[in-house]
C-alpha positions in Angstrom: 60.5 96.9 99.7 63.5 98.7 98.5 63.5 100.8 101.4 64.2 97.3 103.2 66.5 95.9 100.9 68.5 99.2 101.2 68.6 98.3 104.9 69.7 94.9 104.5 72.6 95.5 102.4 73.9 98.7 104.7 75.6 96.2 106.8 77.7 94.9 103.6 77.6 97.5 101.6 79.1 101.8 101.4 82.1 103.4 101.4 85.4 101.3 102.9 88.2 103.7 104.2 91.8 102.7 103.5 94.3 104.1 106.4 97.8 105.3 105.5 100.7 107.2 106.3 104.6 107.2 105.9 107.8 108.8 107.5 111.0 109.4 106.5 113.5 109.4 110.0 116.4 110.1 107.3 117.2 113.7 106.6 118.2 114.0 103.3 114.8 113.3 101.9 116.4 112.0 99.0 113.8 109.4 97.7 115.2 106.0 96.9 115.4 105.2 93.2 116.6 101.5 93.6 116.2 98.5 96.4 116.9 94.9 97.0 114.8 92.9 99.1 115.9 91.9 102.2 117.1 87.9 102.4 114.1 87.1 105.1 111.2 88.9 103.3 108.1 86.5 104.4 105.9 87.5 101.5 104.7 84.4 99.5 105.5 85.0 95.5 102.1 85.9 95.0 101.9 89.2 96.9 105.7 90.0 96.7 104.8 90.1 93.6 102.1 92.7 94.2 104.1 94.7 96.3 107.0 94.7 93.5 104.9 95.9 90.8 103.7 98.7 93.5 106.9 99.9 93.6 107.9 99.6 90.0 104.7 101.5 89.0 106.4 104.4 91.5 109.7 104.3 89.6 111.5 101.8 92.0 113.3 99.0 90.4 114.4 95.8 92.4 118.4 95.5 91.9 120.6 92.8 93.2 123.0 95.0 95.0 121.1 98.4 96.4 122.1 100.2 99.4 118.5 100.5 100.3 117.0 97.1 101.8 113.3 96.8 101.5 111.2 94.8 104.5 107.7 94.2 104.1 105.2 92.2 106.3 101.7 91.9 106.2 99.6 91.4 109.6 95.9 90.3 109.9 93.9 90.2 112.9 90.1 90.9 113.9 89.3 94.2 113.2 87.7 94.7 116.8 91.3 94.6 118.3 93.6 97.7 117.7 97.1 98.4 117.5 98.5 100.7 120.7 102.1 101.9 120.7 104.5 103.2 123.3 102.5 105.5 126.3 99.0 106.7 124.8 99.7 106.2 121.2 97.0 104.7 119.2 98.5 103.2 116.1 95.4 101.5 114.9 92.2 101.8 116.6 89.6 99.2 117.0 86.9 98.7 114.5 83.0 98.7 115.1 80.9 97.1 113.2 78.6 99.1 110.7 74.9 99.3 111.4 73.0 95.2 110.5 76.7 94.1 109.9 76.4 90.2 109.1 80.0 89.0 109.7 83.0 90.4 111.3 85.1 92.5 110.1 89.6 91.5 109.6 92.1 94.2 109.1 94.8 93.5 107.1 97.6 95.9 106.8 100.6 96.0 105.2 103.8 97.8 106.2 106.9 98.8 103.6 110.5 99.9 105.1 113.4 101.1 103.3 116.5 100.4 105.5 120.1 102.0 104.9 122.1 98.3 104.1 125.1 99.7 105.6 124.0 101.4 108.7 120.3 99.1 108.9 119.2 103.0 109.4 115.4 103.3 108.3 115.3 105.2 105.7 111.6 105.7 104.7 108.6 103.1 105.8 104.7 103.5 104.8 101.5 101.7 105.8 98.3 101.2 104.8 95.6 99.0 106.3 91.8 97.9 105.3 89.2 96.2 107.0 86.7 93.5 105.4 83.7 91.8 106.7 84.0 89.4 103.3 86.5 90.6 101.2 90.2 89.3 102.1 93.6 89.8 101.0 93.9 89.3 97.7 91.2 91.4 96.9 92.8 94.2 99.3 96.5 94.0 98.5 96.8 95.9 95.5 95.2 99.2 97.4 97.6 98.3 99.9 100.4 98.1 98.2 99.2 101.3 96.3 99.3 103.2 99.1 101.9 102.0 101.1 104.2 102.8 98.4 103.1 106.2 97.7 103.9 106.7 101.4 107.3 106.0 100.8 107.8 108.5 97.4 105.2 111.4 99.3 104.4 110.2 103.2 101.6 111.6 104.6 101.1 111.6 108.8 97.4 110.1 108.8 95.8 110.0 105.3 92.5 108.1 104.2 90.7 107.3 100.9 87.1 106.0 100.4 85.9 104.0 97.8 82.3 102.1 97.1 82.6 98.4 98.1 80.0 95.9 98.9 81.9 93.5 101.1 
Protein backbone atom coordinates (compact mmCIF):
# COMPACT_ATOMS: atom_id res chain seq x y z
CA UNK A 1 0.00 0.00 0.00
CA UNK A 2 2.83 2.43 0.41
CA UNK A 3 4.41 1.15 -2.56
CA UNK A 4 1.18 2.71 -4.20
CA UNK A 5 0.82 5.68 -2.39
CA UNK A 6 4.61 6.41 -3.29
CA UNK A 7 3.29 6.16 -6.85
CA UNK A 8 0.53 8.36 -6.47
CA UNK A 9 2.29 11.21 -5.13
CA UNK A 10 5.39 10.91 -7.85
CA UNK A 11 3.33 12.94 -10.08
CA UNK A 12 3.21 15.84 -7.32
CA UNK A 13 5.87 15.28 -5.49
CA UNK A 14 10.39 15.20 -5.90
CA UNK A 15 12.85 17.45 -6.68
CA UNK A 16 11.80 20.96 -8.62
CA UNK A 17 14.78 22.50 -10.64
CA UNK A 18 14.99 26.24 -10.72
CA UNK A 19 16.83 27.58 -14.17
CA UNK A 20 19.15 30.55 -14.07
CA UNK A 21 21.77 32.49 -15.63
CA UNK A 22 23.11 36.07 -15.98
CA UNK A 23 25.38 38.20 -18.34
CA UNK A 24 27.15 41.18 -18.14
CA UNK A 25 27.45 42.88 -22.02
CA UNK A 26 29.45 45.75 -20.07
CA UNK A 27 33.13 45.38 -19.83
CA UNK A 28 34.19 46.84 -16.84
CA UNK A 29 32.59 44.12 -14.65
CA UNK A 30 32.28 46.62 -12.09
CA UNK A 31 29.16 45.34 -10.17
CA UNK A 32 26.54 47.86 -9.45
CA UNK A 33 26.35 48.98 -5.76
CA UNK A 34 23.22 51.36 -6.15
CA UNK A 35 19.96 51.48 -8.60
CA UNK A 36 16.74 53.23 -9.14
CA UNK A 37 13.88 51.61 -10.56
CA UNK A 38 12.86 52.45 -13.80
CA UNK A 39 9.48 54.92 -14.00
CA UNK A 40 7.40 51.90 -15.90
CA UNK A 41 8.40 48.96 -13.68
CA UNK A 42 5.04 46.70 -13.95
CA UNK A 43 5.58 44.83 -10.73
CA UNK A 44 2.60 45.15 -8.26
CA UNK A 45 3.98 46.42 -4.58
CA UNK A 46 3.80 43.06 -3.44
CA UNK A 47 6.54 41.39 -5.53
CA UNK A 48 8.55 44.62 -6.14
CA UNK A 49 8.77 44.34 -2.91
CA UNK A 50 10.19 40.83 -3.12
CA UNK A 51 12.47 41.68 -5.72
CA UNK A 52 13.81 44.74 -3.60
CA UNK A 53 14.56 42.91 -0.64
CA UNK A 54 16.52 40.38 -3.21
CA UNK A 55 18.65 42.91 -4.08
CA UNK A 56 19.09 44.54 -0.69
CA UNK A 57 20.05 41.16 0.77
CA UNK A 58 22.98 41.25 -2.13
CA UNK A 59 24.22 44.72 -1.05
CA UNK A 60 22.06 46.80 -3.52
CA UNK A 61 20.22 49.69 -2.24
CA UNK A 62 17.34 51.50 -4.19
CA UNK A 63 18.41 55.30 -4.55
CA UNK A 64 16.42 58.01 -6.06
CA UNK A 65 19.01 59.16 -8.47
CA UNK A 66 21.46 56.03 -9.64
CA UNK A 67 23.03 55.82 -12.97
CA UNK A 68 21.98 52.21 -13.07
CA UNK A 69 18.13 51.78 -13.98
CA UNK A 70 16.77 48.50 -12.89
CA UNK A 71 13.73 46.71 -15.21
CA UNK A 72 12.16 43.70 -14.09
CA UNK A 73 9.11 41.72 -15.51
CA UNK A 74 7.71 38.59 -14.68
CA UNK A 75 6.16 36.31 -17.52
CA UNK A 76 3.88 33.16 -16.99
CA UNK A 77 2.80 30.80 -19.44
CA UNK A 78 2.08 26.85 -19.68
CA UNK A 79 5.03 25.14 -19.08
CA UNK A 80 4.41 22.86 -22.24
CA UNK A 81 5.33 25.99 -24.48
CA UNK A 82 9.06 27.15 -24.57
CA UNK A 83 10.89 30.19 -25.22
CA UNK A 84 13.04 30.15 -28.76
CA UNK A 85 15.30 32.97 -29.56
CA UNK A 86 16.96 34.32 -32.70
CA UNK A 87 18.05 31.17 -35.35
CA UNK A 88 18.23 27.76 -33.27
CA UNK A 89 18.55 29.22 -29.87
CA UNK A 90 16.57 27.63 -27.19
CA UNK A 91 15.98 30.08 -24.47
CA UNK A 92 13.62 27.98 -22.53
CA UNK A 93 12.62 24.58 -23.49
CA UNK A 94 9.27 23.09 -23.15
CA UNK A 95 8.30 21.16 -20.09
CA UNK A 96 6.91 17.52 -19.85
CA UNK A 97 4.97 16.40 -17.47
CA UNK A 98 6.49 14.02 -14.72
CA UNK A 99 5.36 10.50 -14.57
CA UNK A 100 1.09 10.25 -13.01
CA UNK A 101 1.30 14.13 -13.19
CA UNK A 102 -2.35 15.31 -12.07
CA UNK A 103 -2.40 18.92 -13.37
CA UNK A 104 -0.36 21.00 -15.65
CA UNK A 105 2.43 22.42 -15.02
CA UNK A 106 3.00 27.01 -15.44
CA UNK A 107 6.40 28.49 -15.66
CA UNK A 108 6.88 31.58 -14.25
CA UNK A 109 10.12 33.38 -14.72
CA UNK A 110 11.37 36.39 -13.71
CA UNK A 111 13.98 38.49 -15.51
CA UNK A 112 16.25 41.54 -13.72
CA UNK A 113 18.20 44.18 -16.05
CA UNK A 114 20.54 46.77 -14.95
CA UNK A 115 20.62 49.47 -17.74
CA UNK A 116 23.38 52.40 -18.01
CA UNK A 117 20.65 55.61 -17.37
CA UNK A 118 22.65 57.66 -19.53
CA UNK A 119 23.51 55.53 -22.47
CA UNK A 120 20.13 52.83 -21.73
CA UNK A 121 23.37 50.42 -22.22
CA UNK A 122 22.60 46.97 -20.41
CA UNK A 123 24.72 46.73 -18.01
CA UNK A 124 24.07 43.33 -16.29
CA UNK A 125 20.47 41.21 -16.50
CA UNK A 126 19.78 37.71 -14.78
CA UNK A 127 16.99 35.17 -14.91
CA UNK A 128 15.59 32.52 -13.18
CA UNK A 129 12.42 30.49 -13.99
CA UNK A 130 10.37 27.58 -12.09
CA UNK A 131 7.71 25.50 -13.11
CA UNK A 132 4.50 24.40 -10.87
CA UNK A 133 1.83 21.99 -11.34
CA UNK A 134 0.06 23.68 -7.92
CA UNK A 135 2.30 25.94 -6.48
CA UNK A 136 2.15 29.68 -8.11
CA UNK A 137 3.84 32.81 -7.75
CA UNK A 138 3.97 33.83 -4.59
CA UNK A 139 5.17 30.74 -3.36
CA UNK A 140 7.95 30.86 -6.29
CA UNK A 141 9.06 34.44 -6.24
CA UNK A 142 11.40 34.63 -3.48
CA UNK A 143 13.63 31.67 -5.25
CA UNK A 144 13.29 33.76 -8.09
CA UNK A 145 14.21 36.74 -7.02
CA UNK A 146 17.05 34.90 -5.15
CA UNK A 147 18.50 33.77 -7.97
CA UNK A 148 18.00 36.29 -10.48
CA UNK A 149 19.77 38.57 -8.32
CA UNK A 150 22.73 36.55 -7.60
CA UNK A 151 23.02 36.47 -11.46
CA UNK A 152 23.47 39.92 -11.57
CA UNK A 153 26.47 40.11 -8.55
CA UNK A 154 28.08 36.36 -10.02
CA UNK A 155 26.17 35.40 -13.59
CA UNK A 156 26.43 32.10 -14.45
CA UNK A 157 25.72 30.89 -18.42
CA UNK A 158 23.10 27.95 -17.51
CA UNK A 159 22.92 27.18 -13.75
CA UNK A 160 20.24 24.95 -11.83
CA UNK A 161 19.37 24.17 -8.26
CA UNK A 162 17.06 21.34 -6.91
CA UNK A 163 15.16 21.42 -3.99
CA UNK A 164 12.24 18.86 -2.37
CA UNK A 165 8.84 20.24 -3.16
CA UNK A 166 5.48 18.53 -3.29
CA UNK A 167 3.58 20.66 -5.63
Amino acid sequence: MALLGALFLSGCAGPMPTFFAGETPDASGERPVDFTPASDLHLPDGQWQVVKRAMEAAGMAEVDESSILLSATITERPARIGMQGTGETVLAPAKRPRALQSCKDRTYRLVISLSDRRSGAVVRRGWAEESHCRGGLPDALPRLAGHAVQMLVNPVRDGQQLYWRTD
